[in-house]
Every structure is written in structure tokens, then in C-alpha cells.
PyMOL commands that place a pseudoatom at each C-alpha (Angstrom):
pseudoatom trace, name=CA, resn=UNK, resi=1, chain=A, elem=C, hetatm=0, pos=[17.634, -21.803, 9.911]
pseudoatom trace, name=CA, resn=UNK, resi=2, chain=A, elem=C, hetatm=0, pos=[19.149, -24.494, 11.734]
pseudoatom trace, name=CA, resn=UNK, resi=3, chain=A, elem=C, hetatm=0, pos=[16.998, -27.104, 14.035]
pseudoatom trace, name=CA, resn=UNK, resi=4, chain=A, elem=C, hetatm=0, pos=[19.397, -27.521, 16.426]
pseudoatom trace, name=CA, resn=UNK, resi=5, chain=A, elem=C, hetatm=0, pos=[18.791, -25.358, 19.593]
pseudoatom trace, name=CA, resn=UNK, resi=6, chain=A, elem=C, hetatm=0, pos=[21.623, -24.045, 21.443]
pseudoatom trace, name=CA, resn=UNK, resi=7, chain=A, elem=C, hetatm=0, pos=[22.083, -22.769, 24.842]
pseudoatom trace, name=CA, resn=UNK, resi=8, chain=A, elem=C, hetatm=0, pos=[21.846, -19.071, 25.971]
pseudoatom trace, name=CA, resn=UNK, resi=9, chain=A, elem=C, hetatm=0, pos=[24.693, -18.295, 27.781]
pseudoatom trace, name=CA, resn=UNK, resi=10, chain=A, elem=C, hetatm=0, pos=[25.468, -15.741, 30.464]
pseudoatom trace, name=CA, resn=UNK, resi=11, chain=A, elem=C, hetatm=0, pos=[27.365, -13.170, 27.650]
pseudoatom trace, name=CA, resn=UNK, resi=12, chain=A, elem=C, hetatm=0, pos=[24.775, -13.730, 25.567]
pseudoatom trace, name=CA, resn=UNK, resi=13, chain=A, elem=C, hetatm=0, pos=[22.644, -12.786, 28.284]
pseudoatom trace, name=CA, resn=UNK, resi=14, chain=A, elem=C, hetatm=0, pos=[24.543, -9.990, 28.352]
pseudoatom trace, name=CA, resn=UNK, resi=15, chain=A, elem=C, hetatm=0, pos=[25.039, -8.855, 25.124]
pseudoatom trace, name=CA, resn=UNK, resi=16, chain=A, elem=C, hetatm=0, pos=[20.725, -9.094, 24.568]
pseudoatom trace, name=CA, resn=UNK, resi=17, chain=A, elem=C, hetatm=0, pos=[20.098, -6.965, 27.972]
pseudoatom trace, name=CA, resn=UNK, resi=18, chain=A, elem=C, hetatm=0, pos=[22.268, -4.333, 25.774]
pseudoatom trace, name=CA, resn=UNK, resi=19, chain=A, elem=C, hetatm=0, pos=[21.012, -4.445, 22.711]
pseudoatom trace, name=CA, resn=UNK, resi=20, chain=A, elem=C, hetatm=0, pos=[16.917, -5.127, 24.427]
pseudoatom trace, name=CA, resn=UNK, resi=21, chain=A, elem=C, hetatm=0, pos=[17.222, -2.667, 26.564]
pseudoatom trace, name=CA, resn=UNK, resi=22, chain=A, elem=C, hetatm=0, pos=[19.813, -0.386, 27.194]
pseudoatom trace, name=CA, resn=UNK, resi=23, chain=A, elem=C, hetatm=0, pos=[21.603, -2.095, 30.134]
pseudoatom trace, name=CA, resn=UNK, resi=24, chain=A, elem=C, hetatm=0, pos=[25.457, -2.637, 30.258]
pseudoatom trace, name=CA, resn=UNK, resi=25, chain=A, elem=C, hetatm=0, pos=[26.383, -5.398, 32.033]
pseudoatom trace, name=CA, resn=UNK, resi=26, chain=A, elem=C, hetatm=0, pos=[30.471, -6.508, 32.211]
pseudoatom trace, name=CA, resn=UNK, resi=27, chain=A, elem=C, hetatm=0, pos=[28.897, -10.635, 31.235]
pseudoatom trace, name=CA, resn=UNK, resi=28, chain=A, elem=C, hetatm=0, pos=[32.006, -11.621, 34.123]
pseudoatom trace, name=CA, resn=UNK, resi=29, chain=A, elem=C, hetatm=0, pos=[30.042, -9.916, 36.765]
pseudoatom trace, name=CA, resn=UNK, resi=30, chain=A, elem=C, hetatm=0, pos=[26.628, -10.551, 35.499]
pseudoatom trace, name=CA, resn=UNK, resi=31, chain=A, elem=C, hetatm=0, pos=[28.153, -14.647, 36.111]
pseudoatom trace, name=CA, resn=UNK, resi=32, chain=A, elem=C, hetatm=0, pos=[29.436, -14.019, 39.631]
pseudoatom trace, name=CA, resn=UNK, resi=33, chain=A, elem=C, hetatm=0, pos=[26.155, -12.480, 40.591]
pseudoatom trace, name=CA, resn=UNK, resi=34, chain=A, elem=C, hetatm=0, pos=[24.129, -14.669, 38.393]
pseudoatom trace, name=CA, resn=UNK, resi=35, chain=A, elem=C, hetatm=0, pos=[21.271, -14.239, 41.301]
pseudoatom trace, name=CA, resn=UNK, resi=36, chain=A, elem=C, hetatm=0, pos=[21.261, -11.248, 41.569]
pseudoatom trace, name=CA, resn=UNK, resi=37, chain=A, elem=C, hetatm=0, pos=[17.405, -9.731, 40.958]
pseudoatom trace, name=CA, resn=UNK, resi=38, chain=A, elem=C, hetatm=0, pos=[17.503, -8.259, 37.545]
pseudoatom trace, name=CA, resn=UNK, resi=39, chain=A, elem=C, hetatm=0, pos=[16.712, -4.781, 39.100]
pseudoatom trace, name=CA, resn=UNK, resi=40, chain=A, elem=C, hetatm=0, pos=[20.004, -4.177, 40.865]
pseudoatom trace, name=CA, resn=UNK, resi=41, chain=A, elem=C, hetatm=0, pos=[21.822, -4.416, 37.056]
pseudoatom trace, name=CA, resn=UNK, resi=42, chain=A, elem=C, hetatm=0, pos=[19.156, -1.495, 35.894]
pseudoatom trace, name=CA, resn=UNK, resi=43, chain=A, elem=C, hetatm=0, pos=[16.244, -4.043, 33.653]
pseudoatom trace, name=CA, resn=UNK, resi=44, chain=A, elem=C, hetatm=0, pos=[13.025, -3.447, 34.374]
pseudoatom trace, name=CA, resn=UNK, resi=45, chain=A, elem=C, hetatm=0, pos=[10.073, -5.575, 33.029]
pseudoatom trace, name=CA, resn=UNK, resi=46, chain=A, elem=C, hetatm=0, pos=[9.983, -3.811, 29.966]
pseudoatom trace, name=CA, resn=UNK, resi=47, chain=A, elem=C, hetatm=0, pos=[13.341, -4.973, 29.408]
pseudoatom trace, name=CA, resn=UNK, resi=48, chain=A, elem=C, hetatm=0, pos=[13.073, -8.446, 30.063]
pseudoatom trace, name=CA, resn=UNK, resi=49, chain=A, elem=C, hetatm=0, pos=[10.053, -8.647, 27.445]
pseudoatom trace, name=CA, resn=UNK, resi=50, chain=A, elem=C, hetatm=0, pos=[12.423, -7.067, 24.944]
pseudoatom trace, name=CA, resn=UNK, resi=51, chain=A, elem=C, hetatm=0, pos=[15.243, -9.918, 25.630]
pseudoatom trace, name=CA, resn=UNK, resi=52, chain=A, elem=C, hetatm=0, pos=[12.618, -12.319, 25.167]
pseudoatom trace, name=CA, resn=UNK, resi=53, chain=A, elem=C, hetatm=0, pos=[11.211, -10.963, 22.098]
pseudoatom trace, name=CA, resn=UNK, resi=54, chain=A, elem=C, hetatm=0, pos=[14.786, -10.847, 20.720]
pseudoatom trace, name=CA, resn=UNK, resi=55, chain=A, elem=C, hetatm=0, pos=[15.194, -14.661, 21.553]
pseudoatom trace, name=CA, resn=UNK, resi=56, chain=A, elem=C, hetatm=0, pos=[12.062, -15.591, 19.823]
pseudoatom trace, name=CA, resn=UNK, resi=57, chain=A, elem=C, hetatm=0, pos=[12.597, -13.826, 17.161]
pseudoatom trace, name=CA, resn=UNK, resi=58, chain=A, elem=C, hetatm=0, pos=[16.203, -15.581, 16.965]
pseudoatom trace, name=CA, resn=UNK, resi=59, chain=A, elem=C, hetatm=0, pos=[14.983, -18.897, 17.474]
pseudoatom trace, name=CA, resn=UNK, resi=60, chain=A, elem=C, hetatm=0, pos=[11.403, -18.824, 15.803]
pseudoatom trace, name=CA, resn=UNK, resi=61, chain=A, elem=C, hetatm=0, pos=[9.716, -20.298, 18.233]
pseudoatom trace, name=CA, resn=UNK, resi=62, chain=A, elem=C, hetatm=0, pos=[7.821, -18.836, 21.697]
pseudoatom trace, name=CA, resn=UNK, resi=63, chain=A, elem=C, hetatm=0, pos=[9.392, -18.729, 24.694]
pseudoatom trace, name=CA, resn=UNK, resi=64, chain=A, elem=C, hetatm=0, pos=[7.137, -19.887, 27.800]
pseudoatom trace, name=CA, resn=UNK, resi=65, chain=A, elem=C, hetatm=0, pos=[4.917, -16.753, 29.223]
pseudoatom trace, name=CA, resn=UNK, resi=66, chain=A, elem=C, hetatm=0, pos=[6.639, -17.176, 32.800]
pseudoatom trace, name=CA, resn=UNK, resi=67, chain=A, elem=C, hetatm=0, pos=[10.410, -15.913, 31.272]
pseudoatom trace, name=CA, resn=UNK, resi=68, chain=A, elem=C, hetatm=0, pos=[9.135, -12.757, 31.081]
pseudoatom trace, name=CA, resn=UNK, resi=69, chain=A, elem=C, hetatm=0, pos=[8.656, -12.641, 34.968]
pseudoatom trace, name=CA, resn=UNK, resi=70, chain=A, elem=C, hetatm=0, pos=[11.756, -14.309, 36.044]
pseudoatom trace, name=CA, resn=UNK, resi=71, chain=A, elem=C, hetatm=0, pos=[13.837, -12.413, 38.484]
pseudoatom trace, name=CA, resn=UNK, resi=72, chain=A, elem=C, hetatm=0, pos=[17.354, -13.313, 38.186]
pseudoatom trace, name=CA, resn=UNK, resi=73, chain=A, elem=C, hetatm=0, pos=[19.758, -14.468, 35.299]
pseudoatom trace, name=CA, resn=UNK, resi=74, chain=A, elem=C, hetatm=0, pos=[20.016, -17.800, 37.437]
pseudoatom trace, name=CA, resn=UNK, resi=75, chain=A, elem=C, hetatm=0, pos=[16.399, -18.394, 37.006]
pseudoatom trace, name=CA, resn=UNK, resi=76, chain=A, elem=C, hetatm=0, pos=[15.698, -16.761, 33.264]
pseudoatom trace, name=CA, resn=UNK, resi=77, chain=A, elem=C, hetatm=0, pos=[18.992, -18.948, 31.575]
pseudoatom trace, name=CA, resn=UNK, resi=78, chain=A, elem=C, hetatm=0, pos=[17.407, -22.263, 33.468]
pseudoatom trace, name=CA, resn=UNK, resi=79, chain=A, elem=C, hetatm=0, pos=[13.788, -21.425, 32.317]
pseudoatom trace, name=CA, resn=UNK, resi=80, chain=A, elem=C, hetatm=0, pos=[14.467, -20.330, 28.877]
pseudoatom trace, name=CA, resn=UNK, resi=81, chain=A, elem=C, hetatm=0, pos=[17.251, -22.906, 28.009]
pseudoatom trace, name=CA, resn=UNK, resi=82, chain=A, elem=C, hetatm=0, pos=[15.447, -25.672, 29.517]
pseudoatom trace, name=CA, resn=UNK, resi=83, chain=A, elem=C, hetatm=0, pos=[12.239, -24.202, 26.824]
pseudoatom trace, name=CA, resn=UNK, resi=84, chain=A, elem=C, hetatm=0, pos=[14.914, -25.033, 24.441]
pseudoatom trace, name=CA, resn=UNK, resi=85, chain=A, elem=C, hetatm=0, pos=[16.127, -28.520, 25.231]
pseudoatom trace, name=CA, resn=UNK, resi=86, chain=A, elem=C, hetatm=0, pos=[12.799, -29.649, 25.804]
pseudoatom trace, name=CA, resn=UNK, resi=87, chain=A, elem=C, hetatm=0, pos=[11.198, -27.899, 23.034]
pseudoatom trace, name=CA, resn=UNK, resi=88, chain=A, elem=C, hetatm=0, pos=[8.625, -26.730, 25.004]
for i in range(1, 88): cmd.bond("trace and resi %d" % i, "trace and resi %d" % (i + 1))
show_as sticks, trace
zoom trace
């Protein structure tokens, strides 16, 4: 496994709210409405703690409790990439 962290990106995004929980998402529209609350695209709560599971998992490390509560794209990517830079 590599040390070097990377950043999640909007298709990623997409491609985990997919495979975590059922949600097609065209990653071009989940960008132009990147706040947009995750509701309106169809992920629940439930959903969210899949794509976060997924990212640990990926990464082998914990993601901070609050990205399981964020509301839009806009504010998971920032939370959950800045985890990531910061190694928090």
C-alpha cells in the first residue's frame, strides 16, 4: 500500500455513491451542482456511511466522524480530502 494520499475527486465521488449505495450520478452534473444536498441525487445517510466505509477501507485509515453527516459533495470532498492532506 502506498503512503502517499491522494485526493478524492468528484468522479470518484461518483463512482463510490454507485458502488456504496446504489445511486447513479452522471460525475459532470454531480460537479456543476457540487452543492447540491446529497438528498436531491437519491443518498440517504445510510449511503453516505457506506462511501465512507469504502474510503477507509481504501485508504486504511479512519475518516473523521463528521463526513458521515456532511450534506453536499462541496462539503464531504473538502472534509474528507482535507482528513487526507493533513492526516488527520
Amino acid at each position: 500500500m502506498t503512503t502517499e494520499m491522494t485526493q478524492v475527486t468528484v468522479e470518484e465521488l461518483a463512482t463510490l455513491m454507485k458502488k456504496a449505495a446504489g445511486v447513479t450520478v452522471d460525475p459532470h452534473d454531480l460537479e456543476r451542482r457540487v452543492d447540491t444536498p446529497f438528498a436531491e441525487f437519491g443518498l440517504d445517510s445510510l449511503g453516505l456511511l457506506g462511501i465512507v466505509g469504502e474510503l477507509e477501507n481504501r485508504h486504511g485509515r479512519a475518516l473523521p466522524t463528521d463526513a458521515e453527516r456532511c450534506k453536499s459533495p462541496r462539503q464531504f470532498l473538502d472534509l474528507v480530502n482535507g482528513a487526507f492532506t493533513t492526516g488527520a
